[in-house]
MARTOR-413605 format. One record per atom (N, C-alpha, C, CB): residue number from 0; residue in one letter; atom name; x, y, z. Coordinates in nm, 2 decimals. Glycine has a CB too. Layout:
// MARTOR-413605
+-----+--------+-------+--------+--------+--------+
| num | residu | atome |     xx |     yy |     zz |
+-----+--------+-------+--------+--------+--------+
| NUM |      a |    CA |      X |      Y |      Z |
...
+-----+--------+-------+--------+--------+--------+
// end
This chain:
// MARTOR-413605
+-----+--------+-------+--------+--------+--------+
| num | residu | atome |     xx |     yy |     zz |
+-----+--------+-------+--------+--------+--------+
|   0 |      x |     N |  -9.57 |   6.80 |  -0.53 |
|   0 |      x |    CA |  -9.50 |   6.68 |  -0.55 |
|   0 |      x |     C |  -9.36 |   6.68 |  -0.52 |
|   0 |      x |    CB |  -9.53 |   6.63 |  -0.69 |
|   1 |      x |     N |  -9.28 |   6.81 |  -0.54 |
|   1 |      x |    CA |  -9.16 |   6.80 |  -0.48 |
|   1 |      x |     C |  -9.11 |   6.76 |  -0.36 |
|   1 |      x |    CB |  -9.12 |   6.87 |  -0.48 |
|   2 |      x |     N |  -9.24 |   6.80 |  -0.30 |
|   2 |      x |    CA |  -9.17 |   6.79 |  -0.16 |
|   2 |      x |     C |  -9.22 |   6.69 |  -0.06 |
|   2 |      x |    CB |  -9.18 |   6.91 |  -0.09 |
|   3 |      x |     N |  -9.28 |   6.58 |  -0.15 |
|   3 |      x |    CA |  -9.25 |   6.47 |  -0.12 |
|   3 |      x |     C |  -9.13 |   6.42 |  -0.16 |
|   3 |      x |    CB |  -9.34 |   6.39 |  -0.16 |
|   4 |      x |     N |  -9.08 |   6.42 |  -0.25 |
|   4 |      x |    CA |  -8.93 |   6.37 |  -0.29 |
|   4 |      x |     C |  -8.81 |   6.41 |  -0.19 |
|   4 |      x |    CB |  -8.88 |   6.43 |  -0.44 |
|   5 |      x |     N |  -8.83 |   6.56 |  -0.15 |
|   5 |      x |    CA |  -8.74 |   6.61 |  -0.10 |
|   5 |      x |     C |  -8.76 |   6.53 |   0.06 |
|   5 |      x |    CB |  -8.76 |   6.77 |  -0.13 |
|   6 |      x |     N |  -8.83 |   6.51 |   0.13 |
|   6 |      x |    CA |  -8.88 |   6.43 |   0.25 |
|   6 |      x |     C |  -8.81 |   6.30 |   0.24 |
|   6 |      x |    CB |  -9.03 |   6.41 |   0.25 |
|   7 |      x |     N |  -8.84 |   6.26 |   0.16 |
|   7 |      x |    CA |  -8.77 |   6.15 |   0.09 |
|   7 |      x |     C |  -8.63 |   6.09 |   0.10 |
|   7 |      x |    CB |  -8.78 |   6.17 |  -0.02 |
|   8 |      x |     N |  -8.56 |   6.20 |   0.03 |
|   8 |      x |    CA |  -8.43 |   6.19 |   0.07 |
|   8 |      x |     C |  -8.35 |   6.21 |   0.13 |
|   8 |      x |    CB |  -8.39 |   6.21 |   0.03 |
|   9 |      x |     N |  -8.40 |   6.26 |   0.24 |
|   9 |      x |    CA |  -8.37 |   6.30 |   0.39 |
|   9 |      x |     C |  -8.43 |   6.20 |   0.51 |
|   9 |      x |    CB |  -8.44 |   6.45 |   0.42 |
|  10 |      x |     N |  -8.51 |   6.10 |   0.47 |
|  10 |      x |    CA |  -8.56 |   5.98 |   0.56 |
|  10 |      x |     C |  -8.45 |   5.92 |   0.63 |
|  10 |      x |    CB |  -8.63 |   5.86 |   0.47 |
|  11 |      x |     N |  -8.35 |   5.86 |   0.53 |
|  11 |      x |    CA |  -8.22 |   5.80 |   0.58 |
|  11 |      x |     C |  -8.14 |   5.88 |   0.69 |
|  11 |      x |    CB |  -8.13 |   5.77 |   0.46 |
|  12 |      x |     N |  -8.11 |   6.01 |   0.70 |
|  12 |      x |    CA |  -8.02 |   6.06 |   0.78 |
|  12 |      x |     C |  -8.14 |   6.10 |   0.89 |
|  12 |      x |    CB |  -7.93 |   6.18 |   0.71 |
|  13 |      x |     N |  -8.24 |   6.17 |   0.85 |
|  13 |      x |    CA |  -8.36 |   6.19 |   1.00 |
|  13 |      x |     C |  -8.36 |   6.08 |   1.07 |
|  13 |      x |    CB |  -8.53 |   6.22 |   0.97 |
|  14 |      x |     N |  -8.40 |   5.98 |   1.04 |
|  14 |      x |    CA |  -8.45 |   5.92 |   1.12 |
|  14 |      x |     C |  -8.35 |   5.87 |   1.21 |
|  14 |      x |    CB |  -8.51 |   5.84 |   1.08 |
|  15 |      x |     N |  -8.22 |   5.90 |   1.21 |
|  15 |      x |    CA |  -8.12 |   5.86 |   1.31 |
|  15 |      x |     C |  -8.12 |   5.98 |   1.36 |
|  15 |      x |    CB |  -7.99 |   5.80 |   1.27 |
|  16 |      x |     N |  -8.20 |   6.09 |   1.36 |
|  16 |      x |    CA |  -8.13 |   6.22 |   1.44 |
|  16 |      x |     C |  -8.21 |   6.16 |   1.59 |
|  16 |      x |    CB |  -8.19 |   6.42 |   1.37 |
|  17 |      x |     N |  -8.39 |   6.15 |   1.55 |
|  17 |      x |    CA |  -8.41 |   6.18 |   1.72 |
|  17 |      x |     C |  -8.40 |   6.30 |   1.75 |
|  17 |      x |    CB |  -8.32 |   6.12 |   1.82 |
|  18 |      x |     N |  -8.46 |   6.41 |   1.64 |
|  18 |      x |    CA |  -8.48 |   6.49 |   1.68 |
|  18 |      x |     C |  -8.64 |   6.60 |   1.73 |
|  18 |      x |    CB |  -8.39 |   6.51 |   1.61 |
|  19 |      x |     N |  -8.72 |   6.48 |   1.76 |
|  19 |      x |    CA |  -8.80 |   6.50 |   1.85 |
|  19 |      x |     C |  -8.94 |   6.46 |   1.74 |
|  19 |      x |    CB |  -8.77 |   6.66 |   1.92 |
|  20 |      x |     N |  -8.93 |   6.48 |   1.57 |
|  20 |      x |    CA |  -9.08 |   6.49 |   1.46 |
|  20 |      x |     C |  -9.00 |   6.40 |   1.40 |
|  20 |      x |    CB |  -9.15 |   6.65 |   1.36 |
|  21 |      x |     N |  -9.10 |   6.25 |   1.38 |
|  21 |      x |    CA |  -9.03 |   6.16 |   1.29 |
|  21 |      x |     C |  -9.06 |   6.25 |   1.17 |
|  21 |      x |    CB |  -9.08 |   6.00 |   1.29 |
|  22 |      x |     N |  -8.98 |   6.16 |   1.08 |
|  22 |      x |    CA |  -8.96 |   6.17 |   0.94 |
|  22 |      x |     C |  -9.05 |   6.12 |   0.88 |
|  22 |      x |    CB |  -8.84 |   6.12 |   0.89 |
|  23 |      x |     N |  -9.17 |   6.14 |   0.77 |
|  23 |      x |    CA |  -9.29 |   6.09 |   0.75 |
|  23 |      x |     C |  -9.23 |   6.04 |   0.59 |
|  23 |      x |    CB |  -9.42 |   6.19 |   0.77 |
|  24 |      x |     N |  -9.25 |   5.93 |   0.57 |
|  24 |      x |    CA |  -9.21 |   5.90 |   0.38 |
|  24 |      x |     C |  -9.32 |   5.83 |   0.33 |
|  24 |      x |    CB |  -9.06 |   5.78 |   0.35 |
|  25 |      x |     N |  -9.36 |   5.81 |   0.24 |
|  25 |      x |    CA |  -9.45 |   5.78 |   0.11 |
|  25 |      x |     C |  -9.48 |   5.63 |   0.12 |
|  25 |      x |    CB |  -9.38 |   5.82 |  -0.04 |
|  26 |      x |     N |  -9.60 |   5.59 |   0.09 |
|  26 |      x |    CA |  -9.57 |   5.44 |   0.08 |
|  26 |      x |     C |  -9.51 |   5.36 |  -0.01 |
|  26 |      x |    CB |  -9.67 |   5.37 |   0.08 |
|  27 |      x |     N |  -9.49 |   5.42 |  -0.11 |
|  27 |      x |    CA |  -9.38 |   5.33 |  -0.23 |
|  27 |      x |     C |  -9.21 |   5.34 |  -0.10 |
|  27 |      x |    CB |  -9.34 |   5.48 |  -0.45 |
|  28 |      x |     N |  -9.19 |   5.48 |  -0.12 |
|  28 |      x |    CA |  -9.07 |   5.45 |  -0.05 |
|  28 |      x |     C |  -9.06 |   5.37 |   0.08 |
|  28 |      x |    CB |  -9.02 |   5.56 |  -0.02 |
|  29 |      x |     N |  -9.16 |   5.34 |   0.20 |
|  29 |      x |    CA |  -9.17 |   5.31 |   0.29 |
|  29 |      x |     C |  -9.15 |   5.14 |   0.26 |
|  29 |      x |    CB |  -9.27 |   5.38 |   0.34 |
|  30 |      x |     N |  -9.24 |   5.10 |   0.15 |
|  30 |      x |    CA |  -9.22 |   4.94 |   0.10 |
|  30 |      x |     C |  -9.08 |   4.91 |   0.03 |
|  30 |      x |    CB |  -9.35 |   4.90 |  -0.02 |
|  31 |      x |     N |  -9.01 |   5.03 |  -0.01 |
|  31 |      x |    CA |  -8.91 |   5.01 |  -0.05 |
|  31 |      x |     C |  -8.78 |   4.99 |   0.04 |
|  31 |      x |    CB |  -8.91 |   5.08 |  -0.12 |
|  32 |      x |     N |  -8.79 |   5.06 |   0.20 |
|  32 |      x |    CA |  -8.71 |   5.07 |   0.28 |
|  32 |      x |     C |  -8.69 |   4.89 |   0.35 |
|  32 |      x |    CB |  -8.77 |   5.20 |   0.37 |
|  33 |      x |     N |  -8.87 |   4.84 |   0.31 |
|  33 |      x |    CA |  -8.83 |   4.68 |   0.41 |
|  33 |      x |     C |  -8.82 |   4.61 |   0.36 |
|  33 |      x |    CB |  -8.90 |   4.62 |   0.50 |
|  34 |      x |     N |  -8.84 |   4.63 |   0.17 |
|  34 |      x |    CA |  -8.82 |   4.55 |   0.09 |
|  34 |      x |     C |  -8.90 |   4.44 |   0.08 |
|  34 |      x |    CB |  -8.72 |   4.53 |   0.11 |
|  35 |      x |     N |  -9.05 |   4.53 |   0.06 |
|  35 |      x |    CA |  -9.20 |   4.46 |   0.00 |
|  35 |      x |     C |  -9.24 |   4.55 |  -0.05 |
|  35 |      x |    CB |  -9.32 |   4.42 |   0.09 |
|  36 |      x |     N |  -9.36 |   4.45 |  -0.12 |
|  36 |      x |    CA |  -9.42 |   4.55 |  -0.27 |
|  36 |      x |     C |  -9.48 |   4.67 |  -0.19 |
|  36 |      x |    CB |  -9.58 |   4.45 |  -0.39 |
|  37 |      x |     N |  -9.53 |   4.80 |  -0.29 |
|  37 |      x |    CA |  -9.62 |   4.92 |  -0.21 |
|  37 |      x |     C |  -9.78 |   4.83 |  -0.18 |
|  37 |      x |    CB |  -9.65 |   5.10 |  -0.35 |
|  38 |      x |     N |  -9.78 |   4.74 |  -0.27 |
|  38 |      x |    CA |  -9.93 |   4.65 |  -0.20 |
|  38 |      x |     C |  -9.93 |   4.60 |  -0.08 |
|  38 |      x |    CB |  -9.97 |   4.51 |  -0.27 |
|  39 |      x |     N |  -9.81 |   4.57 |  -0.03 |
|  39 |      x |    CA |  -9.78 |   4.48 |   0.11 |
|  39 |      x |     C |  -9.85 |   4.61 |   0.18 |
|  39 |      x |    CB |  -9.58 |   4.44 |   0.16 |
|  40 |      x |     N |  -9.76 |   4.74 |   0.16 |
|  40 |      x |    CA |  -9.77 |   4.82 |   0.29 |
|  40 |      x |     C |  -9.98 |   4.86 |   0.28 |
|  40 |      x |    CB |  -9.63 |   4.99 |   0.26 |
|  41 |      x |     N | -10.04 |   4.88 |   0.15 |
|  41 |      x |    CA | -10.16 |   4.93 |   0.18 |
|  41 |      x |     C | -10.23 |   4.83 |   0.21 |
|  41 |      x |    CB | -10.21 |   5.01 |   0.10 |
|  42 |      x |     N | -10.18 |   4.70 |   0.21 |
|  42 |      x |    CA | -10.26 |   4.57 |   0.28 |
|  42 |      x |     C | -10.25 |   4.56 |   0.39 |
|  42 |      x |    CB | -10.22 |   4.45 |   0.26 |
|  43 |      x |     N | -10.17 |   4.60 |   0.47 |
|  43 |      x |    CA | -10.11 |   4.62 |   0.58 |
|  43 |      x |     C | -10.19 |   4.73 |   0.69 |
|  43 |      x |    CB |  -9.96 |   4.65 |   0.54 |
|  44 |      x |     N | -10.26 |   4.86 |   0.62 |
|  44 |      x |    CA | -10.31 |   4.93 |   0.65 |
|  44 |      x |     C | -10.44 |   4.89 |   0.64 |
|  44 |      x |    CB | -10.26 |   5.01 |   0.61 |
|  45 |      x |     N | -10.47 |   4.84 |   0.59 |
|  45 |      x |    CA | -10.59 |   4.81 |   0.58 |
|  45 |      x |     C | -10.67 |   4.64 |   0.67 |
|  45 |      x |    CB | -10.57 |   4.80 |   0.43 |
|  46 |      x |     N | -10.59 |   4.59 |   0.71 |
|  46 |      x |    CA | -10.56 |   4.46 |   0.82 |
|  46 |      x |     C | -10.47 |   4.47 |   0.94 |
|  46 |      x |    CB | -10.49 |   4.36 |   0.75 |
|  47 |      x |     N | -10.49 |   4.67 |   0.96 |
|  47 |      x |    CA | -10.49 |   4.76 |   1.09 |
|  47 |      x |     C | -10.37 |   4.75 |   1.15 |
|  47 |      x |    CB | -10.60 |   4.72 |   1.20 |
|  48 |      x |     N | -10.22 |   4.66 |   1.08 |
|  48 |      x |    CA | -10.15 |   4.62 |   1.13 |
|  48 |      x |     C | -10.03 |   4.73 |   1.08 |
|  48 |      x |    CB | -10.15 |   4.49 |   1.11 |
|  49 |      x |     N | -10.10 |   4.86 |   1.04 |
|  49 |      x |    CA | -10.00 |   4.99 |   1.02 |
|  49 |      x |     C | -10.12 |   5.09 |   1.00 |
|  49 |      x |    CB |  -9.87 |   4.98 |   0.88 |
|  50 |      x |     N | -10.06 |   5.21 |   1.07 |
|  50 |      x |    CA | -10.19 |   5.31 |   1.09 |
|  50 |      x |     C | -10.06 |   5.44 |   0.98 |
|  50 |      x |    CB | -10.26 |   5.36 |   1.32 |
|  51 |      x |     N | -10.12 |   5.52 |   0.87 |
|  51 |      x |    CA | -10.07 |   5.59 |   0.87 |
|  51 |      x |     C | -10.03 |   5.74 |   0.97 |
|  51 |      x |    CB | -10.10 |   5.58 |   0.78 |
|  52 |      x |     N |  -9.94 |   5.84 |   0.94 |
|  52 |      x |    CA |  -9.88 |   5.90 |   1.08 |
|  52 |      x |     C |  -9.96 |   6.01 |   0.95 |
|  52 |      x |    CB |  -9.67 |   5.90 |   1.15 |
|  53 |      x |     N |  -9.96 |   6.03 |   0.87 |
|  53 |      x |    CA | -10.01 |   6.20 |   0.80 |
|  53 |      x |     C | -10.04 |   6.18 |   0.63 |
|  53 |      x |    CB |  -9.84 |   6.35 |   0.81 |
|  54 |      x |     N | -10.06 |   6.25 |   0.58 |
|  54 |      x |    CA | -10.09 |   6.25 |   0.45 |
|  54 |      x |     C | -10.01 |   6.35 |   0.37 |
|  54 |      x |    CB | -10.24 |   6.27 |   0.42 |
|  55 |      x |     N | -10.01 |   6.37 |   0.23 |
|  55 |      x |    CA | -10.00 |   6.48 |   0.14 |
|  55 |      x |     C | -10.06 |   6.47 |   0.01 |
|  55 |      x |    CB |  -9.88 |   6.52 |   0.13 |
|  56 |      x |     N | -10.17 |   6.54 |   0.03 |
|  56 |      x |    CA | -10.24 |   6.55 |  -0.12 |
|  56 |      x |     C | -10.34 |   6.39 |  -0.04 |
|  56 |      x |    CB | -10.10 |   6.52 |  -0.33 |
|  57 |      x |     N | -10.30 |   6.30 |  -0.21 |
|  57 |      x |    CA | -10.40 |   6.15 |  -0.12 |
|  57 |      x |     C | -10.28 |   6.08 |  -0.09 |
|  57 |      x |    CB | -10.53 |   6.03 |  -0.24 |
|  58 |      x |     N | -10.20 |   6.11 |  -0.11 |
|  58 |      x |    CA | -10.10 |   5.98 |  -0.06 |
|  58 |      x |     C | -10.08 |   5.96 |   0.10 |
|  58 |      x |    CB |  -9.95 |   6.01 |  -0.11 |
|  59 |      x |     N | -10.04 |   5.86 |   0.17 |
|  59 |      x |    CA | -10.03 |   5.80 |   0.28 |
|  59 |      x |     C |  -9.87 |   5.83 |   0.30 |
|  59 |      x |    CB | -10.08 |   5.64 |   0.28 |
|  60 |      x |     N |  -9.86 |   5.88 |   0.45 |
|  60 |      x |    CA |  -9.72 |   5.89 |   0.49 |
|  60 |      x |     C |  -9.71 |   5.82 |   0.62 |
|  60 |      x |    CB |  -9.66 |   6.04 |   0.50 |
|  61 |      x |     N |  -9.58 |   5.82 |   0.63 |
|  61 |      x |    CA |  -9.59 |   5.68 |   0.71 |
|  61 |      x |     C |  -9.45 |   5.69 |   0.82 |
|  61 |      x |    CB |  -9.58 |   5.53 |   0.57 |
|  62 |      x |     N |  -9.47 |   5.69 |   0.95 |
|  62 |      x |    CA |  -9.32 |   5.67 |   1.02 |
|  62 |      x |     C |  -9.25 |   5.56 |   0.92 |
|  62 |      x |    CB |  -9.34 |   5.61 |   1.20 |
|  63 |      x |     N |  -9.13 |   5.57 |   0.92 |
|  63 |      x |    CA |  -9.03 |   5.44 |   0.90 |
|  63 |      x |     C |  -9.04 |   5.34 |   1.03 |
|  63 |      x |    CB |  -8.85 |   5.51 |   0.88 |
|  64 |      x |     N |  -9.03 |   5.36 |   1.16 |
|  64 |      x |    CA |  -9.01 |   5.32 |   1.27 |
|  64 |      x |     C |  -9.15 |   5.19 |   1.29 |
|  64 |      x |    CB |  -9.00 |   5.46 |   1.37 |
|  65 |      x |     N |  -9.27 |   5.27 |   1.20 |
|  65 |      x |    CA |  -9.40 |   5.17 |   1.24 |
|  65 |      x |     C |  -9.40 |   5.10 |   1.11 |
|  65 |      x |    CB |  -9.57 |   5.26 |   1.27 |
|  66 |      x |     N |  -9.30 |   5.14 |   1.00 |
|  66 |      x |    CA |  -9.30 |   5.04 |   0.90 |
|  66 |      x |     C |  -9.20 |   4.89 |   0.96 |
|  66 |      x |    CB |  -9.24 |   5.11 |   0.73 |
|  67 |      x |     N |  -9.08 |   4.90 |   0.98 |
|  67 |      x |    CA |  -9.05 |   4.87 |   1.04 |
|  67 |      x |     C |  -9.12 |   4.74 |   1.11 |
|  67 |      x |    CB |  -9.03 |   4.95 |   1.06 |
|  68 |      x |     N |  -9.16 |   4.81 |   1.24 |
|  68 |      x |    CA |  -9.26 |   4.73 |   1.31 |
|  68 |      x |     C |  -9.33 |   4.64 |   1.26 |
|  68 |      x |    CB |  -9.33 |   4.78 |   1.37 |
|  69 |      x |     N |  -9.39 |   4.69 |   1.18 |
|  69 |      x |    CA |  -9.53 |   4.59 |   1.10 |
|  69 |      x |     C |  -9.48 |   4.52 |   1.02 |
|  69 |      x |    CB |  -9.65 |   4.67 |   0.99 |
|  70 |      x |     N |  -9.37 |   4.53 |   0.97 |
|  70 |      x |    CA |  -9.24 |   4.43 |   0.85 |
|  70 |      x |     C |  -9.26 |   4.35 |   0.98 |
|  70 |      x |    CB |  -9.04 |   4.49 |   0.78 |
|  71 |      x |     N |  -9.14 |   4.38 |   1.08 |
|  71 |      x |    CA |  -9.12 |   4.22 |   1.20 |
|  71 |      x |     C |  -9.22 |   4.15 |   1.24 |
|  71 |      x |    CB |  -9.07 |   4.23 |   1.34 |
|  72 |      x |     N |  -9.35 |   4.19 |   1.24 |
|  72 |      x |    CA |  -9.49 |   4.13 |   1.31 |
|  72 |      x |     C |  -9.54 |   4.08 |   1.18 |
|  72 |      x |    CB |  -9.62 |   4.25 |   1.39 |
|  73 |      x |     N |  -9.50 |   4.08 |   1.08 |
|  73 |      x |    CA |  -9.57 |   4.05 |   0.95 |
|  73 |      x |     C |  -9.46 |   3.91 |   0.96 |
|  73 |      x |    CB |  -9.56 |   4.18 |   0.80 |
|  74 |      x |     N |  -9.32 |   3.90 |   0.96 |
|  74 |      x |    CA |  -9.23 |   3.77 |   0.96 |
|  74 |      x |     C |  -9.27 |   3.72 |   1.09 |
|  74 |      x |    CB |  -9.06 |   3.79 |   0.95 |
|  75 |      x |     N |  -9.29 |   3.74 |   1.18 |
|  75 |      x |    CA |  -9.32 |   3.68 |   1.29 |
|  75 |      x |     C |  -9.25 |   3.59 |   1.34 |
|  75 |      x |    CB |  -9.42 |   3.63 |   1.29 |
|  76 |      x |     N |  -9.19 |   3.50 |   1.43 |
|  76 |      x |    CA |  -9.08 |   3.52 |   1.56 |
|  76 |      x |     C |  -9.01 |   3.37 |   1.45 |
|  76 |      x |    CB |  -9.16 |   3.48 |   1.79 |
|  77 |      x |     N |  -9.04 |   3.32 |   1.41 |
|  77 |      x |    CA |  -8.98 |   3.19 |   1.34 |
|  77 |      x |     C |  -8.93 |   3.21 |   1.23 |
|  77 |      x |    CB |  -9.06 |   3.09 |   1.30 |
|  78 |      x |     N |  -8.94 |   3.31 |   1.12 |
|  78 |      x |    CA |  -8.86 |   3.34 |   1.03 |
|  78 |      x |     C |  -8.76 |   3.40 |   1.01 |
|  78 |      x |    CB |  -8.89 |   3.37 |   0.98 |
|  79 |      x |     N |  -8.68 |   3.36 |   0.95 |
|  79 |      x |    CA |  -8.50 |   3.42 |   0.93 |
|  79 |      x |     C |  -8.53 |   3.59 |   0.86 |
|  79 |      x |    CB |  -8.37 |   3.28 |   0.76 |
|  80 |      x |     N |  -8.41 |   3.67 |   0.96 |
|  80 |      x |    CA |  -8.44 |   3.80 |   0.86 |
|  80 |      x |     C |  -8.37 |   3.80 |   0.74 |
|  80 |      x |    CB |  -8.42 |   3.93 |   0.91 |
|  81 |      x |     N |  -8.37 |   3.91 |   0.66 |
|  81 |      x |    CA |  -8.34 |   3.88 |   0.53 |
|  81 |      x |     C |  -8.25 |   3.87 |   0.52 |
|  81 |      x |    CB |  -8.38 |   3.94 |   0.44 |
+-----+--------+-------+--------+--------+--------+
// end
């Protein structure tokens, strides 16, 4: 379990490296990064419109970059961002 946390708090600076293995984070954190519930994101997975990137233990990990994505396709071209 640590080392999901520890992943965690290194999301914010990885994912601006580009350095070749995204950064994989948790679905609480990942719903927390676009600022929707953790339900959004496993609804989301489940209505094919986010595929998870890996697991640990049972939890779902998740690129930031395809959360992301699935947030803007979820507001869709007419709504203001936040």
């Amino acid at each position: 379990m640590s080392d999901e946390s520890d992943e965690s708090s290194e999301s914010s600076e990885s994912r601006q490296g580009g350095g070749g293995r995204a950064t994989l984070i948790p679905g609480a954190l990942a719903a927390q990064e676009v600022g929707v519930a953790p339900a959004t994101i496993r609804k989301w997975v489940q209505l094919g419109r986010l595929k998870p990137a890996g697991r640990a233990g049972r939890a779902q990990l998740f690129r930031l970059e395809d959360v992301f994505a699935a947030e803007r396709a979820a507001r869709g071209p007419n709504r203001d961002p936040r």
